[in-house]
C-alpha positions as a LaTeX table, in Angstrom:
\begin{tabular}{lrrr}
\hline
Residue & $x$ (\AA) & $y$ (\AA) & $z$ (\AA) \\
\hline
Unk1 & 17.57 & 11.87 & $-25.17$ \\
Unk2 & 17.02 & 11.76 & $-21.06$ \\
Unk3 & 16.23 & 8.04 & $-20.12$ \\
Unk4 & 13.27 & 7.05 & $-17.90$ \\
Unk5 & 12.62 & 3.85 & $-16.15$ \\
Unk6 & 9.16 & 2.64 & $-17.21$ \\
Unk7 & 6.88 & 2.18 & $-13.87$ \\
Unk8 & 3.67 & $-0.35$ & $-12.91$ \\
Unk9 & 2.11 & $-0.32$ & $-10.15$ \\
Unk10 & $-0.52$ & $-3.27$ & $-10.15$ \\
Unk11 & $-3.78$ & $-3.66$ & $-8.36$ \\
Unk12 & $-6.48$ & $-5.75$ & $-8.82$ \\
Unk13 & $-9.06$ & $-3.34$ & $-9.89$ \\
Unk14 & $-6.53$ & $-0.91$ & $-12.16$ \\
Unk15 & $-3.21$ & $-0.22$ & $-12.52$ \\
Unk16 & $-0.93$ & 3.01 & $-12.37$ \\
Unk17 & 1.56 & 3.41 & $-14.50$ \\
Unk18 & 3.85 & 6.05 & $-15.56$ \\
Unk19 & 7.59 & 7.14 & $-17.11$ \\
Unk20 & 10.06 & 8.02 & $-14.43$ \\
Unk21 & 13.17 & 10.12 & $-15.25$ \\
Unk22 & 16.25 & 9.16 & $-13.11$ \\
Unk23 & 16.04 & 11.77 & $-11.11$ \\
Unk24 & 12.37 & 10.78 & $-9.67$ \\
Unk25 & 10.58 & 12.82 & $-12.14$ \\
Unk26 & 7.42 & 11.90 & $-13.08$ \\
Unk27 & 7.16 & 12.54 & $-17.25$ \\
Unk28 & 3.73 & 10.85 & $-18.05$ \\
Unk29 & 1.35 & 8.89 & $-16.42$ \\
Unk30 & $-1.51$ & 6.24 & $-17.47$ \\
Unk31 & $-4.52$ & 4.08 & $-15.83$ \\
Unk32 & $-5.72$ & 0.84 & $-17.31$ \\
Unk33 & $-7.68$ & $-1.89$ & $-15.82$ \\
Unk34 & $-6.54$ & $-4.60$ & $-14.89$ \\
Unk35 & $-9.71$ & $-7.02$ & $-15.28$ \\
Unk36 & $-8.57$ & $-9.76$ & $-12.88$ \\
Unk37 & $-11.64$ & $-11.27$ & $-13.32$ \\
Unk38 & $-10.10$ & $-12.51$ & $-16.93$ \\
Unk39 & $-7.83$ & $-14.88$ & $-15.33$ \\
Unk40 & $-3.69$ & $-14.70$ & $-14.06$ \\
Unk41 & $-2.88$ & $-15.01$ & $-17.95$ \\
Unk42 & $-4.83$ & $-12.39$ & $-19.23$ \\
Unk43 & $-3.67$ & $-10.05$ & $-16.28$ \\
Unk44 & 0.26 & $-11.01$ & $-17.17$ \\
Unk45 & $-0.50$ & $-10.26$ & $-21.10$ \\
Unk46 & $-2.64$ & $-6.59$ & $-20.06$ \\
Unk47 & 0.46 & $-5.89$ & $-17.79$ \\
Unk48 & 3.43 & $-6.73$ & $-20.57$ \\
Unk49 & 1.02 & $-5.18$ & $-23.07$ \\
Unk50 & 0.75 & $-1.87$ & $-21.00$ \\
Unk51 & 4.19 & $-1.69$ & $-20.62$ \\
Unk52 & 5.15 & $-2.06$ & $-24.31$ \\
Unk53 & 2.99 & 0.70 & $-25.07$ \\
Unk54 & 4.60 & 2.90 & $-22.32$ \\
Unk55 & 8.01 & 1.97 & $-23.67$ \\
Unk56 & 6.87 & 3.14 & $-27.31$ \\
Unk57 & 5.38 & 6.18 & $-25.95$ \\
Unk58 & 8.78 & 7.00 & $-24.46$ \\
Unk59 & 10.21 & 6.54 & $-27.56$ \\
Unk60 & 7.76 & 8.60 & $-29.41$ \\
Unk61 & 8.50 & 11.50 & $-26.98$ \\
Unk62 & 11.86 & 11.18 & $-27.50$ \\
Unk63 & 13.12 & 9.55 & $-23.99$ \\
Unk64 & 14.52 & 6.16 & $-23.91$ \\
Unk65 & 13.86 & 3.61 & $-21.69$ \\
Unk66 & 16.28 & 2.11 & $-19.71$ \\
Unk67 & 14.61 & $-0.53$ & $-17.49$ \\
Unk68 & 11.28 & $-1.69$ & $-16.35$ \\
Unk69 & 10.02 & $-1.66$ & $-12.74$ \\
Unk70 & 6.32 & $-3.68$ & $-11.96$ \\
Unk71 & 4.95 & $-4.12$ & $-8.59$ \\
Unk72 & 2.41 & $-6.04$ & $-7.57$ \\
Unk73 & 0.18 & $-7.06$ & $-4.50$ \\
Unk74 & 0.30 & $-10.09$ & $-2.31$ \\
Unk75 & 3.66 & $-12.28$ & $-1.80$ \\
Unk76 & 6.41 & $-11.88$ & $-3.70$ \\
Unk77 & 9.86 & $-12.95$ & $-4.29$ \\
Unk78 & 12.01 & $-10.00$ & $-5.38$ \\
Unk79 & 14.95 & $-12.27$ & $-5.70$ \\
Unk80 & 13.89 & $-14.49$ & $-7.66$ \\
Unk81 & 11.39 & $-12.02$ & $-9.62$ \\
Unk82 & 8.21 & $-14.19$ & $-8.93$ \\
Unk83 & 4.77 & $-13.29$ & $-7.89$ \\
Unk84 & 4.24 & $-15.80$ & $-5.71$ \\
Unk85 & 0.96 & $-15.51$ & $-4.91$ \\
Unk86 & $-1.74$ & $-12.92$ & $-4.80$ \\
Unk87 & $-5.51$ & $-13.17$ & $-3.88$ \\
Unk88 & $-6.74$ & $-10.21$ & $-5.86$ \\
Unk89 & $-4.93$ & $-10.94$ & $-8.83$ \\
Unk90 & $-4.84$ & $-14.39$ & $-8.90$ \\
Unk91 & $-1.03$ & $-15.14$ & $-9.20$ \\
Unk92 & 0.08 & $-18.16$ & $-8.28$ \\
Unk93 & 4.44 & $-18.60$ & $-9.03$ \\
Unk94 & 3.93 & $-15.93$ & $-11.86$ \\
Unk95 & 7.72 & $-15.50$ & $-13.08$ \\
Unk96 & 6.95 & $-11.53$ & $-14.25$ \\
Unk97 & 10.15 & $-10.56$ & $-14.03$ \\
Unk98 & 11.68 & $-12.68$ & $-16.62$ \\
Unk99 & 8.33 & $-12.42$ & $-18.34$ \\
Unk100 & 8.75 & $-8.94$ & $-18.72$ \\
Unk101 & 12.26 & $-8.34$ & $-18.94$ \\
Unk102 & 12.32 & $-11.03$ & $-22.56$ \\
Unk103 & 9.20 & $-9.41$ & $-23.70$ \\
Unk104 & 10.84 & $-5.29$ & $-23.60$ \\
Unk105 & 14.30 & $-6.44$ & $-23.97$ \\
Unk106 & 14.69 & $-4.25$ & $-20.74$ \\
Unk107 & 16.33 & $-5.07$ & $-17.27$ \\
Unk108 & 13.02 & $-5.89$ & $-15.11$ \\
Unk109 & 12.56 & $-5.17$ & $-11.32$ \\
Unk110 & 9.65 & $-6.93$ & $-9.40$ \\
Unk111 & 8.90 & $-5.93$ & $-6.15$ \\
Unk112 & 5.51 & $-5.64$ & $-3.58$ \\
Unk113 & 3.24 & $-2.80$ & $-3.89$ \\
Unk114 & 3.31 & $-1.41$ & $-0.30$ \\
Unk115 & 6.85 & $-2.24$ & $-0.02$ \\
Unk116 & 8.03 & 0.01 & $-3.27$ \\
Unk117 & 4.95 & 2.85 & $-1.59$ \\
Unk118 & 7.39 & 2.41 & 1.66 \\
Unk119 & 10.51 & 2.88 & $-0.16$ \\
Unk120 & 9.48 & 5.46 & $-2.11$ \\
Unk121 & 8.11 & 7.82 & 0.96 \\
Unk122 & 11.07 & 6.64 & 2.53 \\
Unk123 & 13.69 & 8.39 & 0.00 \\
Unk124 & 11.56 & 10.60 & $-1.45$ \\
Unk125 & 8.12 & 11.26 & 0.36 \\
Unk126 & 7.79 & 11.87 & 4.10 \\
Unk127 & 10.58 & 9.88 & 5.42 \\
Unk128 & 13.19 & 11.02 & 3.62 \\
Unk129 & 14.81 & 13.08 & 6.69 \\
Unk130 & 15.26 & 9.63 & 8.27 \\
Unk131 & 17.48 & 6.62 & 7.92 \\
Unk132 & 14.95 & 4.27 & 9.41 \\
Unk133 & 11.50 & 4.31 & 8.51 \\
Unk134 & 7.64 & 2.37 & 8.60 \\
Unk135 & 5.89 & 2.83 & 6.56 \\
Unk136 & 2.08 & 1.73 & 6.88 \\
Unk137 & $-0.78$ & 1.47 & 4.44 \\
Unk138 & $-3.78$ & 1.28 & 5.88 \\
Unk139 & $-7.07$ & 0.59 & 3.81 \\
Unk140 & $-9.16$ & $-2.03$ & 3.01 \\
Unk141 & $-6.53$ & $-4.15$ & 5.19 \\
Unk142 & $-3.07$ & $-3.02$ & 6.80 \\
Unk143 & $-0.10$ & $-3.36$ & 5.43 \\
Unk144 & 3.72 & $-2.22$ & 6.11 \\
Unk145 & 7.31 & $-2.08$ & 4.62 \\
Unk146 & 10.18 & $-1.14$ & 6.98 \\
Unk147 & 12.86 & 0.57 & 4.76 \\
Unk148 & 16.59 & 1.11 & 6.59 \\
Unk149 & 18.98 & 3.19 & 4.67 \\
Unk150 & 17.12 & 3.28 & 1.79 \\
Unk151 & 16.19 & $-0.63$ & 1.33 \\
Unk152 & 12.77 & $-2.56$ & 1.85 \\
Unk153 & 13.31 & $-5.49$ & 3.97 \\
Unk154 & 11.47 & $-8.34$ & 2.19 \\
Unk155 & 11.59 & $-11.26$ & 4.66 \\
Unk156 & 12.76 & $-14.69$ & 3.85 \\
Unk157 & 9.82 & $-15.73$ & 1.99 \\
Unk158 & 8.87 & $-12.39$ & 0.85 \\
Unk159 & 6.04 & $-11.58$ & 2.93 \\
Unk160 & 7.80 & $-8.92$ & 5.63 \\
Unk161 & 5.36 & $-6.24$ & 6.29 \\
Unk162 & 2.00 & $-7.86$ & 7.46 \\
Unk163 & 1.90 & $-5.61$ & 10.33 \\
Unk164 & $-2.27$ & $-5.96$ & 9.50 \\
Unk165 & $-1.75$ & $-9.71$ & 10.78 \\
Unk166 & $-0.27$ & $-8.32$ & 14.25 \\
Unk167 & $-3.09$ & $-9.70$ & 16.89 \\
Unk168 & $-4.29$ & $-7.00$ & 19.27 \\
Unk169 & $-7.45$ & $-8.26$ & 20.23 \\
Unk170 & $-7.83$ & $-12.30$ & 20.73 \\
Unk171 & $-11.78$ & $-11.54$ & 21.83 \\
Unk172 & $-11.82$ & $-9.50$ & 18.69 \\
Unk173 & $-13.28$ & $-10.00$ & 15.40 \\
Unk174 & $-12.22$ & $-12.77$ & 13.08 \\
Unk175 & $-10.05$ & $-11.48$ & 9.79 \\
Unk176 & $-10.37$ & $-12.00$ & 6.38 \\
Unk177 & $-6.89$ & $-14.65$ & 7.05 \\
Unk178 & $-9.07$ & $-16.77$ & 9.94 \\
Unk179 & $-7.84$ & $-15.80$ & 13.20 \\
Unk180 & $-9.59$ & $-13.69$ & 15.41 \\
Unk181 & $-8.10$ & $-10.30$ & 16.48 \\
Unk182 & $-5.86$ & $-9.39$ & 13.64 \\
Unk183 & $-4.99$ & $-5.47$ & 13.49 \\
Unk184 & $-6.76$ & $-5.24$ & 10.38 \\
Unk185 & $-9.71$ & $-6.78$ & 11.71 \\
Unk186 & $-10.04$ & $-3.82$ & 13.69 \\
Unk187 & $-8.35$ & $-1.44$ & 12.64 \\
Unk188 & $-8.20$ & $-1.14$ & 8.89 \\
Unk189 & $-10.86$ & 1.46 & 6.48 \\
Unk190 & $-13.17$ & $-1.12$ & 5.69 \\
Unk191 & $-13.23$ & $-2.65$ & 9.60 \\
Unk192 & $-14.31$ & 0.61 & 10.82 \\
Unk193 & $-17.30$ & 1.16 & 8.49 \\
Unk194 & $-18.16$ & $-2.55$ & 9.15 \\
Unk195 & $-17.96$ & $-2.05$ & 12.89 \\
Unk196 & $-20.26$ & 1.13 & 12.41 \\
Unk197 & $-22.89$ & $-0.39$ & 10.78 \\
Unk198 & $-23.25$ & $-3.64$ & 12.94 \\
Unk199 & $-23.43$ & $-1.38$ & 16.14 \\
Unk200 & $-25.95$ & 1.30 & 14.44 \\
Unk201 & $-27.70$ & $-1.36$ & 12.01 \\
Unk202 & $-27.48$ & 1.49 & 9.67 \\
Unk203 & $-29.47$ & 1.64 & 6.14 \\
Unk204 & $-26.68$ & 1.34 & 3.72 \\
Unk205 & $-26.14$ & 5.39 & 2.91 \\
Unk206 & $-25.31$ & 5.70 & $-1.01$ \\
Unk207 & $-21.73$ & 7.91 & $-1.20$ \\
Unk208 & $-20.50$ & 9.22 & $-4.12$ \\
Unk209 & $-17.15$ & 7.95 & $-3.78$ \\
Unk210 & $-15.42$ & 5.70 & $-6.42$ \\
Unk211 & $-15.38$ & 1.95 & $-5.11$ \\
Unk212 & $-12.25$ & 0.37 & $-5.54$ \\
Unk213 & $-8.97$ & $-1.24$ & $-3.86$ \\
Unk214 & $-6.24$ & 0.11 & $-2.35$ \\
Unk215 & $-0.65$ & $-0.21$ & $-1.91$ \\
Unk216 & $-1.38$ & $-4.12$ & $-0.99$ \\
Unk217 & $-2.70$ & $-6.74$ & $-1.12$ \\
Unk218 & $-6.09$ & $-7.02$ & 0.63 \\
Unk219 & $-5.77$ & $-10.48$ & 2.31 \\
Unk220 & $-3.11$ & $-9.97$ & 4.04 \\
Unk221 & $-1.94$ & $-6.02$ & 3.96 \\
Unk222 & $-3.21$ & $-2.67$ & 3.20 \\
Unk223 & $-4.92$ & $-1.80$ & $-0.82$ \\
Unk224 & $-3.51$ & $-2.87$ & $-4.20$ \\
Unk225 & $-3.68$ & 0.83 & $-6.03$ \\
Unk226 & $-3.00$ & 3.44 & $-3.01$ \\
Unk227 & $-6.13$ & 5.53 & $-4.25$ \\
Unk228 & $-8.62$ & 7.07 & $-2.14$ \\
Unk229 & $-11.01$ & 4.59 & $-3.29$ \\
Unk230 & $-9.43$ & 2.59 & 0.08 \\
Unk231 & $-12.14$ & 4.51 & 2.12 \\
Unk232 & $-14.64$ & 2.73 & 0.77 \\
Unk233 & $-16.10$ & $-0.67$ & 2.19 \\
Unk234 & $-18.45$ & $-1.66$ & $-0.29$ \\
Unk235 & $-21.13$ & $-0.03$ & $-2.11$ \\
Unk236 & $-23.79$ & $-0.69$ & 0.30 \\
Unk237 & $-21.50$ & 0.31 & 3.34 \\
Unk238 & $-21.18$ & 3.55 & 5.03 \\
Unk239 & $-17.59$ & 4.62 & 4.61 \\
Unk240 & $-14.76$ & 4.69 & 6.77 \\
Unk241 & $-14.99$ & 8.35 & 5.90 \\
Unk242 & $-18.39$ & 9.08 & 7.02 \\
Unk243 & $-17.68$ & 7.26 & 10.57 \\
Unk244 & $-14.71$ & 9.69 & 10.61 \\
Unk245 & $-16.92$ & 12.87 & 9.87 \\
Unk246 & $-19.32$ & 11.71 & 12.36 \\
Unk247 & $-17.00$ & 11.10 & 15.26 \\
Unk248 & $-15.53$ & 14.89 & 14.60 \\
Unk249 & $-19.37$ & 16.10 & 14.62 \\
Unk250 & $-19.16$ & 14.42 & 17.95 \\
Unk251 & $-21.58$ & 11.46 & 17.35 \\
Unk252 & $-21.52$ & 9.23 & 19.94 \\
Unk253 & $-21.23$ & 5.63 & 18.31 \\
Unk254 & $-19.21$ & 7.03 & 15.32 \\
Unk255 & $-16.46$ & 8.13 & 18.14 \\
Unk256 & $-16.63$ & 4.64 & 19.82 \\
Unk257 & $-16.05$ & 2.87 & 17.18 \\
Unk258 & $-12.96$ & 5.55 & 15.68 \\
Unk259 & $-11.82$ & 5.10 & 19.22 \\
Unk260 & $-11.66$ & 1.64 & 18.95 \\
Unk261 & $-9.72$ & 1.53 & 15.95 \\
Unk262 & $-7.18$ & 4.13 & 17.11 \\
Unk263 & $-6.29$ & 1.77 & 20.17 \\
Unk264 & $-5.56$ & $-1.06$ & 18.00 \\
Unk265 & $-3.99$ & 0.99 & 15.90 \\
Unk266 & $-1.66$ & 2.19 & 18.20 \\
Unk267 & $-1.23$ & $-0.88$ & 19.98 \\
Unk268 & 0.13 & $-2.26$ & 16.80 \\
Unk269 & 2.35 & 0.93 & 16.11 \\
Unk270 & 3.66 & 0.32 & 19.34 \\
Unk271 & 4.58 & $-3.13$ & 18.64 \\
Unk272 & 6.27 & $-1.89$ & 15.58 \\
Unk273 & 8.36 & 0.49 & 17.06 \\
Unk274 & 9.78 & $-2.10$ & 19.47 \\
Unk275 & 10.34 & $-4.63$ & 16.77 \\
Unk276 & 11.88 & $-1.94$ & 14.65 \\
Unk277 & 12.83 & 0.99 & 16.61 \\
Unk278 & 12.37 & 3.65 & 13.29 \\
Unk279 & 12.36 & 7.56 & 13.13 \\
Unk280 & 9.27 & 7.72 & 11.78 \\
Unk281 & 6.47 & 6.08 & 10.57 \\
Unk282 & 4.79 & 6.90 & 7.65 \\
Unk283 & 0.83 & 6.84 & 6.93 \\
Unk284 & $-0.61$ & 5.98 & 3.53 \\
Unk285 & $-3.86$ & 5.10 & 2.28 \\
Unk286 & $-7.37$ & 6.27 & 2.55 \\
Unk287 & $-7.79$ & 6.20 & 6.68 \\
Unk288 & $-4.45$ & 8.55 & 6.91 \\
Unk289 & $-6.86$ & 11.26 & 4.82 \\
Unk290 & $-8.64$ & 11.76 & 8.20 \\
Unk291 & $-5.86$ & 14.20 & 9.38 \\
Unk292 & $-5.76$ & 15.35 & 12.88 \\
Unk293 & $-8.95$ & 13.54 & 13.57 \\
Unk294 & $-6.71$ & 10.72 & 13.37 \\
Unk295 & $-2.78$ & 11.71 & 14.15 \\
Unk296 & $-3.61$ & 13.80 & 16.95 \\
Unk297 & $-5.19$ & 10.89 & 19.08 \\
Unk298 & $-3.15$ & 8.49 & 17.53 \\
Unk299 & 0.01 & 10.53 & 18.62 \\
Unk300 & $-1.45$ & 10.52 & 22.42 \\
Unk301 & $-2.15$ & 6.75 & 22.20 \\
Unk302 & 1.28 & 5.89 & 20.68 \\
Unk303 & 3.28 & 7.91 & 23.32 \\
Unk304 & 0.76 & 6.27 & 26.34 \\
Unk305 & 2.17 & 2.73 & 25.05 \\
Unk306 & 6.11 & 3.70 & 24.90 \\
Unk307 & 8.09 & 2.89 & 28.09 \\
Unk308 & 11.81 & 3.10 & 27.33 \\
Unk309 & 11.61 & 3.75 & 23.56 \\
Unk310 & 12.10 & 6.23 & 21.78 \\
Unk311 & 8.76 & 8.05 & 20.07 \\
Unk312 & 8.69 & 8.00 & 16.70 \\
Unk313 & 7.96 & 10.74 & 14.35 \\
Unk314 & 4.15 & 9.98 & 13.06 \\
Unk315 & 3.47 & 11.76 & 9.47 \\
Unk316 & 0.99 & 11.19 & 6.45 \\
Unk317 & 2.61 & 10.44 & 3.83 \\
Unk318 & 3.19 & 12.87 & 0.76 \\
Unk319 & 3.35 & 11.12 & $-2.61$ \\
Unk320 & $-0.09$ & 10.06 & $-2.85$ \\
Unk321 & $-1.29$ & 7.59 & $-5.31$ \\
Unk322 & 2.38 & 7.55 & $-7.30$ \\
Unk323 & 4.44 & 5.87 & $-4.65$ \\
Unk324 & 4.04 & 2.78 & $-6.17$ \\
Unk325 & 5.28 & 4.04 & $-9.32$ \\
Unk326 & 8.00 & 5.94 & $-7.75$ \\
Unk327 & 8.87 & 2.91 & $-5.78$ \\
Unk328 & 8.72 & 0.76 & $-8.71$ \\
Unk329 & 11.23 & 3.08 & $-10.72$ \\
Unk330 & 13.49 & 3.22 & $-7.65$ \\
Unk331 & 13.67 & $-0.40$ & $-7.78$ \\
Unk332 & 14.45 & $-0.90$ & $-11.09$ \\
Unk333 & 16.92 & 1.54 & $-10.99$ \\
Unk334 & 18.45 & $-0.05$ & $-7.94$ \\
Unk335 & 18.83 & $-2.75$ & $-10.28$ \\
Unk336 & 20.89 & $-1.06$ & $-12.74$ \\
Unk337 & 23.71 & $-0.04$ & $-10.31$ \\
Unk338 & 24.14 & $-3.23$ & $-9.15$ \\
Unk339 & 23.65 & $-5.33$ & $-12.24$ \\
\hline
\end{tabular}
């Protein structure tokens, strides 16, 4: 029997889940909804529930699970295996990992969404050439895990990577945490379609994307499921994507405001890079789908802002919407050679 690690990746909207062999492979995968609206208790029993029934499918297809990874969005405290605290999914000092770990009878790994997306492109995605990477999600808000040598730096209190909290403009709009300027004021998916419409007072243009969230938590970081969905703003809203489309077609206010957001953006790359000094950095989440429209001036940009250090590598990143699961597996697995 080959043994997988059983994976979550938790959003508020829905959450990813899937059975990872040791070797990173990815043997099945699920969706369920979360339904955060039900309450923190109801979200804790969906989530041990889930992963029951991925531990019996395992065994049904004749793998065995060895341990149990769940990530989650917002603050928490991988140590101690707490979510600490999480806006879309209403945690407040959730102990999941014990939670989890008595309910399977499995060793348990807890860790932050973006942070397990980071460490997963890290080791196996798009940074995996490099010893020192950043990853950055960037979606409904902006959010970042630096990963050296193959480990997520978590922060004292468990709330490293809020690179979306960076201020780059003090004049500039006020974020969803209170203080004006915030990158992710500015910069994020859902700040550029909001930007677009109060400049063009636009009629809300229906889209045919799926609505949802995004790998963080949306107060304070990048998405909470790392799917496309992070292009969207709202139903009403015209997307991130659209402004993108239109500043290519060479519409005037469309490539203001995608200027805009690609000088912030940089400006708070280039603060990265002299916090952290990395190979490259990594980016996830629906705004990276612009492509060149967005690396090539965001390359320019970036390199304008460096004086004496080094330019880092700037890639999409290339596991998509199972990083969190990957990173999640990783985790747990971690776990296991050190337990």
């Amino acid at each position: 029997m080959s043994d997988v690690v059983v994976a979550l990746d938790v959003g508020g909207t829905g959450m990813k889940c899937a059975l990872i062999d040791t070797d990173g492979a990815v043997r099945h995968t699920e969706r369920h909804p979360t339904d955060a609206g039900r309450g923190p208790d109801a979200v804790v029993e969906t989530i041990l529930a889930v992963a029951e029934g991925l531990a019996g499918k395992a065994h049904a297809d004749g793998l065995t699970p060895t341990a149990l990874g769940i990530v989650v969005p917002g603050i928490v405290d991988e140590a101690r295996g707490v979510a600490v605290w999480s806006a879309n999914v209403g945690f407040r000092d959730v102990p999941l990992r014990e939670l989890a770990s008595t309910r399977l009878g499995l060793p348990t790994a807890l860790g932050h969404d973006v942070r397990a997306g980071g460490l997963a492109e890290a080791r196996l995605g798009a940074g995996r050439d490099a010893g020192h990477v950043l990853f950055v999600a960037i979606g409904t808000g902006i959010a970042a895990a630096h990963v050296v040598a193959g480990t997520a730096a978590t922060g004292a209190h468990g709330a490293a990577g809020e690179l979306g909290h960076i201020l780059v403009r003090p004049d500039g709009p006020v974020c969803g945490c209170g203080r004006p300027g915030c990158l992710e004021a500015i910069a994020s998916a859902s700040a550029v379609a909001r930007r677009y419409a109060e400049l063009s007072a636009a009629e809300p243009i229906p889209t045919a994307e799926p609505a949802g969230t995004g790998t963080a938590e949306l107060a304070g970081a990048g998405s909470d499921d790392g799917s496309a969905a992070r292009w969207e703003s709202g139903p009403s809203m015209v997307t991130a994507a659209q402004v993108a489309a239109r500043a290519a077609a060479g519409e005037e206010l469309a490539t203001r405001v995608w200027r805009e957001a690609v000088e912030a953006l940089a400006d708070g790359l280039a603060t990265g890079q002299a916090l952290f000094d990395v190979e490259t950095i990594v980016l996830g989440g629906g705004l990276a789908q612009a492509g060149a429209g967005l690396f090539d001036p965001l390359r320019t940009a970036l390199r304008d802002r460096l004086t004496f250090h080094r330019e880092p590598r700037l890639v999409p990143a290339a596991l998509g919407d199972e990083a969190g699961c990957l990173g999640a597996a990783l985790l747990a697995l971690d776990q296991l050679e050190t337990s």
